[in-house]
C-alpha positions, -999 to +999 in steps of 0.1 A: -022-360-328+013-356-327+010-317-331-016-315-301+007-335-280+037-312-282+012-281-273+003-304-242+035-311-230+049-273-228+051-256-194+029-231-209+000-251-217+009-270-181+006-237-164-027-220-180-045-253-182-040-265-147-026-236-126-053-208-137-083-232-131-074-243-095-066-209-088-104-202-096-119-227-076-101-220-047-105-188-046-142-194-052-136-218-018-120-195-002-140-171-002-166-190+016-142-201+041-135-161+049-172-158+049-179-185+070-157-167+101-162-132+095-198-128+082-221-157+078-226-162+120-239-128+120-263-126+089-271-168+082-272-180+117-281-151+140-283-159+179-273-149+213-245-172+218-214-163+193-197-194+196-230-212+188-233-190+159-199-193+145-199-228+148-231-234+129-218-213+103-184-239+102-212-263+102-225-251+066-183-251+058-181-286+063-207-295+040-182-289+009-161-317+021-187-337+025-198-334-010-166-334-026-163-376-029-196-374-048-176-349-073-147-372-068-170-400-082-188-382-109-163-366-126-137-392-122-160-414-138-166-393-167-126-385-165-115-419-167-136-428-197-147-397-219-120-378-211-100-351-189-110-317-210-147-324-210-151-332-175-127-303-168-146-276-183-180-288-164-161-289-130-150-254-132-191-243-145-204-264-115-186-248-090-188-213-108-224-209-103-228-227-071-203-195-064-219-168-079-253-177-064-243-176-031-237-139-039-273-130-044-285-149-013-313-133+009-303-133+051-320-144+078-338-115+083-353-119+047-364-152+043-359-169+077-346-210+081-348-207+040-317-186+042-293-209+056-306-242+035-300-225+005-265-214+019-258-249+023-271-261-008-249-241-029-216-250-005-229-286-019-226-278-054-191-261-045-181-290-028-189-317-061-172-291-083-139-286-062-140-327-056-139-331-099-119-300-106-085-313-085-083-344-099-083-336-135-061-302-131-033-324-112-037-351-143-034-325-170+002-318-156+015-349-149+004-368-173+022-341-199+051-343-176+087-359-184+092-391-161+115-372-142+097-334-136+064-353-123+065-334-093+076-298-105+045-302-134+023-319-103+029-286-083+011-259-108-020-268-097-012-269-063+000-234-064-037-227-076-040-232-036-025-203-022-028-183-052-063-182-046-061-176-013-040-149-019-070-136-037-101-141-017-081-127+013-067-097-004-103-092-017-116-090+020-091-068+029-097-043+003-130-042+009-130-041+049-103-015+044-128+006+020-161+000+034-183+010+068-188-024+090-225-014+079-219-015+045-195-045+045-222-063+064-251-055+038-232-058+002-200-060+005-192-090+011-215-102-018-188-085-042-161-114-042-188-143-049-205-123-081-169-114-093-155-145-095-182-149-124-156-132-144-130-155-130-151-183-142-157-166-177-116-167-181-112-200-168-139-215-193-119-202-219-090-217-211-102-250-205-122-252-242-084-250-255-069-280-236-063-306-258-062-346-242-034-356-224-014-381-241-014-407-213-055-411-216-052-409-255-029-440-256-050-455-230-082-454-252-057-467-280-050-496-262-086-503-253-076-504-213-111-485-207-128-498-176-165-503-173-172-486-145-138-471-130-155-467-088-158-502-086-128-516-102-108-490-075-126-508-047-119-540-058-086-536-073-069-506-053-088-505-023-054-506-005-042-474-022-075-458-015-076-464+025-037-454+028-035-427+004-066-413+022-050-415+056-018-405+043-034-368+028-056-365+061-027-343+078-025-320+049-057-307+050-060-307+092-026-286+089-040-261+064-072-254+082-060-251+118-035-222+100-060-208+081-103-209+093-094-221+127-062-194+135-087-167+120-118-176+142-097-175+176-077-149+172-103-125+160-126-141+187-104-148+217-066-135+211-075-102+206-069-096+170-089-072+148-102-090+120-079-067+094-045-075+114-057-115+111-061-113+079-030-092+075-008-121+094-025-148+072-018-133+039+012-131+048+019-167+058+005-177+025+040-165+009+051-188+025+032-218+014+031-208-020+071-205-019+074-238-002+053-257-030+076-249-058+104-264-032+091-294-025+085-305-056+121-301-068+130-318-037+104-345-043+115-348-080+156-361-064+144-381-036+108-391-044+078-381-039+067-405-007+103-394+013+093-363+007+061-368+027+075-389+054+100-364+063+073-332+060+045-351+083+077-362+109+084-323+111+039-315+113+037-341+145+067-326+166+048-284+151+022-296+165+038-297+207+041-258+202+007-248+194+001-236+230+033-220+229+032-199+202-007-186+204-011-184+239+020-160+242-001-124+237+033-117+211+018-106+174+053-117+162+051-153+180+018-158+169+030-143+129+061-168+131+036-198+145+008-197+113+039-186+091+059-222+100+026-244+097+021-229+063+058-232+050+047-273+066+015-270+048+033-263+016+060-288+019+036-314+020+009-302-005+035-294-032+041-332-039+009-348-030-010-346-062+020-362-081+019-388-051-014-394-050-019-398-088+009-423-092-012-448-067-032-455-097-032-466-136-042-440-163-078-462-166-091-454-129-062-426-124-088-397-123-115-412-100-084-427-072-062-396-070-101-372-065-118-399-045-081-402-021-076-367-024-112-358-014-119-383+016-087-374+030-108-338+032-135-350+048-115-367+074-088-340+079-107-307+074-144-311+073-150-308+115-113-297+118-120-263+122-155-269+149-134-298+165-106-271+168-127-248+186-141-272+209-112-287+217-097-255+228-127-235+247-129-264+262-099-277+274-066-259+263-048-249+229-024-276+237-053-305+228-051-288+195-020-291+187-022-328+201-052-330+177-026-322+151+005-341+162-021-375+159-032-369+125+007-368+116+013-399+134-017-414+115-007-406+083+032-409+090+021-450+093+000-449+064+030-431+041+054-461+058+032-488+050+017-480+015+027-500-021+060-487-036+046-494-072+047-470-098+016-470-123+027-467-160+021-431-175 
């Protein structure tokens, strides 16, 4: 046991057991997300009316979030009593196929109303495997981490994040960039979703070779196994549940009005060709990724909670210069704009999982940092994008960013107000 432990706690075993598997489910969510804007309206929810269309196809978006508690519940379940490698490995399979199906789909055109149900089905099944894969990736690492590197080990999997946006963006690119619209259209976009099978096929590896972390082994030791983990967080930690949830909401909101929302309007009303969106959003996901690394180091000197305050202080004032920056017809204003909400975005992302994780003891740890992390996307991100657009065709880009400056303040009180205490590791 000893021996297994000191493979556990290396950085290399931190990096290839939780960085490489978040990397593959988000890039597996990402995907969708590009889909969702750039393709789905056109061959899932034909129509007269683009907005309509696009907005229907968001619609199908949200339905991940909405899913991702019952993930959150499931595998933390499993998580908390049989184990983090076990449930880790089914996480990544359960959103690997719900993936790869959605890359052999029939259209509209095909199969009619069938179409889109079955699009939505599998985002289901992506949602409940993203909502069990976070948790456990972000537990692998801290809970192999030295009392005072929680953060830096908590950020691996967070750089699975932008890695794997990196990757589903790049991967529309290149394909846009090689392909006919036609041909784009009829297969190409199909390519990412049936790739990532290989993805998957690595990851799986990986995962067999993960050994326990030591913090659930010496919980099972010491017989601190809990029945039926849901219910003792709602009766025991329902405090940490509502605050962490609210304090996380902004995180998500930030990321998606940079990312799905950013790429819907300015390929739909700024102007943009959907290769030079793209272009400017790959390129702001530098700087998230190089923010997340940051953060944590930050997070490690003055805590992880400062860390947030300050990060959600600076998202509510961002927020006043939405209008600003994309209603100024300047490529470069608009690059700088989605550039400074991600380098926000990772700021506050780098730190959470550690944050989020030490709300709760080892015995209900997986379920409360999946179920927080997960409601807090339901909340933040599952309408963000379609309230974004509403908000904005209908009144101004400056309700947006008022949209945004609210959530801040909303989880800026919740970050103020929630328990200090440190759960034992």
């Amino acid at each position: 046991m000893k021996e297994q432990s000191t493979k556990i706690n290396s950085l290399k075993h931190v990096l290839f057991g939780s960085l490489i598997g978040t990397t593959i489910e988000f890039f597996d969510f990402y995907i969708f997300a590009n889909a969702a804007v750039l393709v789905f309206p056109q061959l899932f929810f034909p129509g007269t009316d683009s907005t309509t269309s696009t907005l229907e196809s968001l619609a199908t978006f949200s339905i991940a979030f909405l899913s991702r508690p019952l993930g959150s519940a499931v595998f933390g379940h499993y998580g908390d009593k049989v184990g983090r490698k076990v449930t880790l490995v089914v996480a990544l399979l359960t959103m690997g196929i719900s993936t790869v199906s959605i890359g052999f789909l029939p259209s509209y055109a095909s199969i009619g109303i069938s179409a889109p149900l079955l699009l939505m089905l599998c985002r289901f099944g992506q949602g409940v495997g993203l909502g069990g894969e976070w948790g456990g990736a972000v537990l692998l690492a801290i809970e192999n981490a030295p009392p005072n590197k929680r953060a830096w080990y908590g950020m691996f999997p967070q750089l699975g994040a932008p890695i794997g946006l990196l990757l589903s963006g790049g991967t529309f690119l290149l394909l846009t960039d090689n392909m006919s619209s036609a041909d784009f259209m009829d297969y190409g976009w199909r390519i990412p979703f049936i790739a990532s099978s290989l993805l998957v096929i690595v990851g799986f590896y990986i995962r067999l070779k993960i050994t326990e972390t030591p913090a659930f082994e010496n919980s099972k030791e010491e017989q601190k196994e809990v029945k039926v983990p849901f219910l003792t967080l709602i009766k025991s930690y329902k405090n940490q549940l509502i605050f962490g949830t609210f304090a996380a909401i902004t995180t998500f909101l930030v990321f998606y009005l940079m990312t799905v929302f950013t790429l819907s309007w300015a390929t739909s009303d700024l102007g943009f060709t959907k290769r030079d969106a793209l272009l400017i959003q790959l390129f702001s996901v530098l700087f998230f990724a190089l923010f997340i690394p940051i953060s944590a180091l930050v997070a490690d000197k003055i805590g992880r909670r400062k860390m947030l305050i300050y990060t959600t202080i600076a998202i509510a004032i961002f927020g006043f210069f939405f209008s600003y920056f994309l209603n100024s017809g300047s490529t470069i204003l608009v690059t700088a704009f989605v550039c400074m909400g991600m380098s926000l975005m990772g700021f506050t992302y780098g730190p959470l999982g550690t944050f989020l994780s030490e709300l709760f003891p080892t015995t209900v740890r997986y379920s409360g940092a999946s179920l927080t992390f997960n409601m807090a996307g339901i909340l933040g991100a599952a309408f963000a994008p379609m309230v974004a657009i509403w908000l904005a065709s209908t009144y101004s880009l400056t309700y947006v960013g008022l949209y945004l400056t609210i959530a801040a303040c909303i989880s800026l009180i919740s970050l103020l107000v929630i328990s200090k205490e440190e759960h034992k590791f």
